[in-house]
N, C-alpha and C positions, 0 to 999 in steps of 0.2 A: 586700872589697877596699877599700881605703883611698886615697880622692881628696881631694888638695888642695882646700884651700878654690875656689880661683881654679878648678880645672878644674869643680868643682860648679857655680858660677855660669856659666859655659862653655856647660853640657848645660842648663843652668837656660835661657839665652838661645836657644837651639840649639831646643829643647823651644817654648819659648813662640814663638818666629818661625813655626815650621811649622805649630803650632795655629792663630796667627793667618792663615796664608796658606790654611787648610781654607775652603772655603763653608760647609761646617756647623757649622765654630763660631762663635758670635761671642760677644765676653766683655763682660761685666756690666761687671766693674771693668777698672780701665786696667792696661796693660800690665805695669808693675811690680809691681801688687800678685800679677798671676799669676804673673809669674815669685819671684817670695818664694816662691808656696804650693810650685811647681814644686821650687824650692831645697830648701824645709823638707820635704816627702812624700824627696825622693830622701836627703835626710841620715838623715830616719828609717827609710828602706830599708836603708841602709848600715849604720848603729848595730848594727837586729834582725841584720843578717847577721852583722858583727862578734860577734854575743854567742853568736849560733848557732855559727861558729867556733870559738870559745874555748871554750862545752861541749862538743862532738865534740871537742876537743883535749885537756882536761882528763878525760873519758873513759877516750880513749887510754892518759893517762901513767896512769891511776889503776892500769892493768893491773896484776898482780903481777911478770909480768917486761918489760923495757925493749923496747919495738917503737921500732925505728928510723925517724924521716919517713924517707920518701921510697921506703921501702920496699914491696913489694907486697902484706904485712899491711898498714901503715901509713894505704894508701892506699883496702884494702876496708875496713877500723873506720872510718876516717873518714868514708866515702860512707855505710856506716851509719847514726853517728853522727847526722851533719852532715841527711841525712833524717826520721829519729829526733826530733833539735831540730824541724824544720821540720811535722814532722806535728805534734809540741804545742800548734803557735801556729797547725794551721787552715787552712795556708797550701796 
């Protein structure tokens, strides 16, 4: 899924207020530097998914004949897939 800069930093502030409001947390460094780490973990989230994505998609088209998105093939090769990626990296 593909999030704006601006809404990353958003869930980045979102994320770190309600860590901060836990009793059980309490943080080392100041509040900015967590919300960066918060920023930078959720964009590397996003990236892997993105790449996950686009080999279950590239999969797909490799087939010999043309499966249509959106279609009910389309949609089981991809959960395949899109799994397939996901178990490589462990996850």
């Amino acid at each position: 899924m593909r999030l704006s800069r601006d809404k990353v930093n958003k869930v980045a502030h979102v994320v770190t207020d309600a860590l901060a409001e836990m009793n059980e947390v309490e943080f080392l460094e100041d509040r900015n530097t967590i919300r960066l780490e918060v920023r930078k973990l959720m964009e590397e989230l996003l990236n892997q998914e993105a790449r996950i994505d686009q080999a279950a998609r590239q999969k797909i088209e490799s087939q010999k004949r043309t499966i249509l998105e959106g279609s009910q093939e389309w949609d089981i090769l991809y959960r395949k897939y899109y799994n397939e990626e996901v178990k490589k990296l462990g996850v």
